[in-house]
C-alpha positions in Angstrom: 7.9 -14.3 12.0 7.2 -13.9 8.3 8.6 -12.8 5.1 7.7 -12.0 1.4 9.1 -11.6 -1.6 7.2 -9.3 -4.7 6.1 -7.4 -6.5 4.3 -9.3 -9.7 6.4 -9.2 -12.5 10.1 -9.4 -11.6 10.4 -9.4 -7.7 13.6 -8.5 -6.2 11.4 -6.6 -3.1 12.5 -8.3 0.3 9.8 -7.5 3.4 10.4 -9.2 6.9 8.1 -9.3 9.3 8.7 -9.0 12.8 7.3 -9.3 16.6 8.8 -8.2 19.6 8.7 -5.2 22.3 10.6 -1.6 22.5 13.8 -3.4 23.3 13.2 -5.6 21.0 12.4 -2.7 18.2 15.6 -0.5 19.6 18.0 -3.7 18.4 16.7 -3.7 15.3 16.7 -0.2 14.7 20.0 0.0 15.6 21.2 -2.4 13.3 19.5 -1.1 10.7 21.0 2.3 11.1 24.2 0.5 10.4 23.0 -0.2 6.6 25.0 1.5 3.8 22.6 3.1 2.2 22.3 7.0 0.6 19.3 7.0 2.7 17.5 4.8 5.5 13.4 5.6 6.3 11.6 4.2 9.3 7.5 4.8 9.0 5.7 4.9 12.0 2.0 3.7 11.3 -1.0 3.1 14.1 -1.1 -0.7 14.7 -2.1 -3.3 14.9 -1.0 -4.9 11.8 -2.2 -8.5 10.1 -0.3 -10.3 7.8 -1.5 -12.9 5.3 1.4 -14.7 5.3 1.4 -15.5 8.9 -2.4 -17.3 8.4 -2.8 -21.0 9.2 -5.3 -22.4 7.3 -5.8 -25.6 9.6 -6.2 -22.5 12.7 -8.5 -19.7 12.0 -7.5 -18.3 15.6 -3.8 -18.2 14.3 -2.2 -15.1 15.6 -0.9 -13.0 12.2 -0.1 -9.4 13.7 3.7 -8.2 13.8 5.3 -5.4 15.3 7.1 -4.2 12.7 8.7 -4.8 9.1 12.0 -4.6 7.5 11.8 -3.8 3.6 14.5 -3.7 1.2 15.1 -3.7 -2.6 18.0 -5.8 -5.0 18.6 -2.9 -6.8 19.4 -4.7 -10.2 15.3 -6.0 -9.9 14.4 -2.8 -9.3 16.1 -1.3 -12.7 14.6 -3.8 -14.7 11.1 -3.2 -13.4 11.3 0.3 -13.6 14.2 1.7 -15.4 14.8 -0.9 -18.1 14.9 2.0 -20.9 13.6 -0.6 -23.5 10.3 -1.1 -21.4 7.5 1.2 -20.5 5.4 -1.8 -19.0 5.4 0.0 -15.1 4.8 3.6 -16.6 1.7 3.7 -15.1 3.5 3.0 -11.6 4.9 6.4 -9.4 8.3 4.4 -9.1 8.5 4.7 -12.8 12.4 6.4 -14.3 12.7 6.7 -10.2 16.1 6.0 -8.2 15.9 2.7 -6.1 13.4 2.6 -2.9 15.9 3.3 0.1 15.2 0.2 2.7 13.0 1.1 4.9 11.4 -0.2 8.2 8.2 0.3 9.2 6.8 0.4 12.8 2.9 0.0 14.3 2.4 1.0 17.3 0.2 -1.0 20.0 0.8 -1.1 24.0 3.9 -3.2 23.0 5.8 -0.5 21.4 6.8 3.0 23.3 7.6 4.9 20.2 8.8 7.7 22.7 11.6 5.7 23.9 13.1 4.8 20.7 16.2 5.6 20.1 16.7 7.1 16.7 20.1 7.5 15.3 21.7 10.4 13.4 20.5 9.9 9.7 17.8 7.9 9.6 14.9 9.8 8.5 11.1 9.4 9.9 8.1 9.6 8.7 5.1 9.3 11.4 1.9 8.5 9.6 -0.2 7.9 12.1 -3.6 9.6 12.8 -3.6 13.1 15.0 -6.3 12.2 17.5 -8.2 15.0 16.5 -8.5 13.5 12.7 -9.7 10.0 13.9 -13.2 9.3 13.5 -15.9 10.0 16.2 -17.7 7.4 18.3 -14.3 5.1 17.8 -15.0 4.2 14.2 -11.6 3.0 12.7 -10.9 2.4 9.2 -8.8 3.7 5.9 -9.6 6.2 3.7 -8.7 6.2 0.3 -8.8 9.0 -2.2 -8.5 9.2 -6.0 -9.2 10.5 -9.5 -10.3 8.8 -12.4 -9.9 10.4 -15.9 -9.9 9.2 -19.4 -6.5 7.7 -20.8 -7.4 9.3 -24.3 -8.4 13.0 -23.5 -7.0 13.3 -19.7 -10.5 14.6 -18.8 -12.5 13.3 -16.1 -14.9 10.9 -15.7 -18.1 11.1 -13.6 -20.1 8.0 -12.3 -17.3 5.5 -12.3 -18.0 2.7 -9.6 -14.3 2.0 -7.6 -14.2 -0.8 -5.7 -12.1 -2.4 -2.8 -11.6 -5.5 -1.8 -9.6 -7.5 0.6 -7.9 -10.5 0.5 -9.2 -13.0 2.9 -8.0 -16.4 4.4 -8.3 -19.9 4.3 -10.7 -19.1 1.5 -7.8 -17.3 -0.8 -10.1 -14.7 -2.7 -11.1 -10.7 -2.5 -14.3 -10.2 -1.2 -15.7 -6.2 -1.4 -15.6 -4.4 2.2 -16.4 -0.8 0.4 -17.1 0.6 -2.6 -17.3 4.6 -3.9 -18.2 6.7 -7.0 -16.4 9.4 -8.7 -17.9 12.6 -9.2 -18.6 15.5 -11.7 -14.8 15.9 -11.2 -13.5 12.3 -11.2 -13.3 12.3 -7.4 -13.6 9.1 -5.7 -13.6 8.9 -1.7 -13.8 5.0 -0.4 -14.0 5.3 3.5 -14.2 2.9 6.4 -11.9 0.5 4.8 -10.9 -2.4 7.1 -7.1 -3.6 7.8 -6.0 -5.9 5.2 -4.5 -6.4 2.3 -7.1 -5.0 -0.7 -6.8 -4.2 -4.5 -9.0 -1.3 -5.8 -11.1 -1.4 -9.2 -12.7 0.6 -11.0 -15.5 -0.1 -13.9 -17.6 2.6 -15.8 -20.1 2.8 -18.5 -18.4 2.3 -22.1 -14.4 2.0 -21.1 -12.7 -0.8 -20.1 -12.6 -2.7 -16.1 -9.3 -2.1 -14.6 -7.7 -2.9 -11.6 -6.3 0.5 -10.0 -3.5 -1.5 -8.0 -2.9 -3.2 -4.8 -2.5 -1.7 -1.4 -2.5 -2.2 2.2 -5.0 -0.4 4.9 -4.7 0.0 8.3 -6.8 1.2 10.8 -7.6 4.9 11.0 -5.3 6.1 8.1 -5.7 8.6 5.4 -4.3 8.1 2.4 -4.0 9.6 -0.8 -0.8 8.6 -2.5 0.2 6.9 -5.9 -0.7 3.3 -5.3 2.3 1.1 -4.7 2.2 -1.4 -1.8 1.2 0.2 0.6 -0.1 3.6 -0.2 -3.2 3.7 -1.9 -3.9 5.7 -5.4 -4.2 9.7 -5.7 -5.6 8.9 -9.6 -6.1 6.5 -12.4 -6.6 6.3 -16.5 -9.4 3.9 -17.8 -9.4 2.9 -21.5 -12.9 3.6 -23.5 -14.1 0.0 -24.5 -13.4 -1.2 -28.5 -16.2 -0.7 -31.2 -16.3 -2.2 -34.8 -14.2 0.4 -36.2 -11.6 1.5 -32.6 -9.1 -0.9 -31.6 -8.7 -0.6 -27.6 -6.0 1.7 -26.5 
């Protein structure tokens, strides 16, 4: 139905986005399984799921959910983004000095989709990630959680009172508008909650350092999360730079 190319800065990250039912999904699995890879992943998430790039600005009804996705890295873009040994520009990032992303699919599962009769074959590891139904919220609230530090780049202490900030990117208009905002505690704690499905980036400001922009992920309904942020796990913590003065240079 769709497909992307990213990330920022180099590319070489292939997603395909796909609709169909458990036949359907039991095809592709099975071709997938026949990727030579060291390893092969398949994420199983709590649907539905929206895509951007399946908008039509001329239909605001336009249907943009898929199925399921089909993700896979060029591994030569991958070493330059991340293991160039000249660069440290993605240090920041958790796939830093890390071996290449195996290809992954992942899975979100409505009435469409009988996860239970999927056939998985030998070797191709799963991760479920959906919500126990004892963690999901009461009186049917849905919505993403993300969790965080925030601490200072110079010192690695933390910092209290630090305003993080999601938004998500909406269409035809093409910008981030704020759905939900958190801030950090005595300990550098940040907990944004009742985050809608969508594609967000997450920011953080405080008092006397420097504005930055955390990262990009992508929510979906009823989900915890508290990984490193990198498309699509949101961030477990985050550095921010103390502002320049007359006599300090910005870090």
């Amino acid at each position: 139905m769709g497909w992307y190319e990213g990330p920022p800065f180099g590319g070489g990250e292939w997603c395909f986005q796909y609709r169909g039912d458990t036949a359907a999904l039991n095809e592709a699995v099975k071709a997938f399984a026949a990727i030579r890879a060291p390893a092969l992943q398949i994420f199983v998430h709590d649907g539905p799921q929206n895509s951007q790039f399946l908008a039509d600005d001329k239909d605001p009804k336009a249907d943009t959910h898929y199925d399921w996705s089909f993700t896979v890295w060029i591994p030569a873009s991958w070493h330059h983004l991340y293991n160039d040994p000249r660069s440290t520009f993605s240090a920041d990032q958790p796939n830093y000095r890390q071996p290449v992303a195996p290809p992954r699919i992942d899975v979100y599962v409505t009435e469409k989709i009988d996860w239970k009769k999927v056939n998985l074959p030998e070797g191709v590891q799963v991760i479920d990630e959906r919500t126990p139904a004892t963690e999901k919220p009461a009186g049917g609230a849905t919505g993403a959680v993300i969790r965080g530090d925030v601490f200072d780049m110079a010192n690695g202490k933390p910092i209290a009172g630090v305003d993080v900030q999601v938004e998500i990117y909406k269409t035809p208009q093409n910008v981030y508008v704020k759905v939900a905002t958190g801030t950090t505690n005595a300990n550098g704690h940040f907990n944004v909650d009742k985050i809608p499905p969508g594609h967000c980036r997450v920011c953080a400001t405080g008092a006397g350092y420097a504005p930055r922009m955390i990262g990009y992920a992508e929510s979906r309904r009823a989900r915890r999360a508290s990984s490193p942020l990198n498309c699509p796990s949101p961030p477990a913590s985050a550095g921010l730079s103390r502002m320049p003065t007359a006599s300090r240079c910005p870090m």
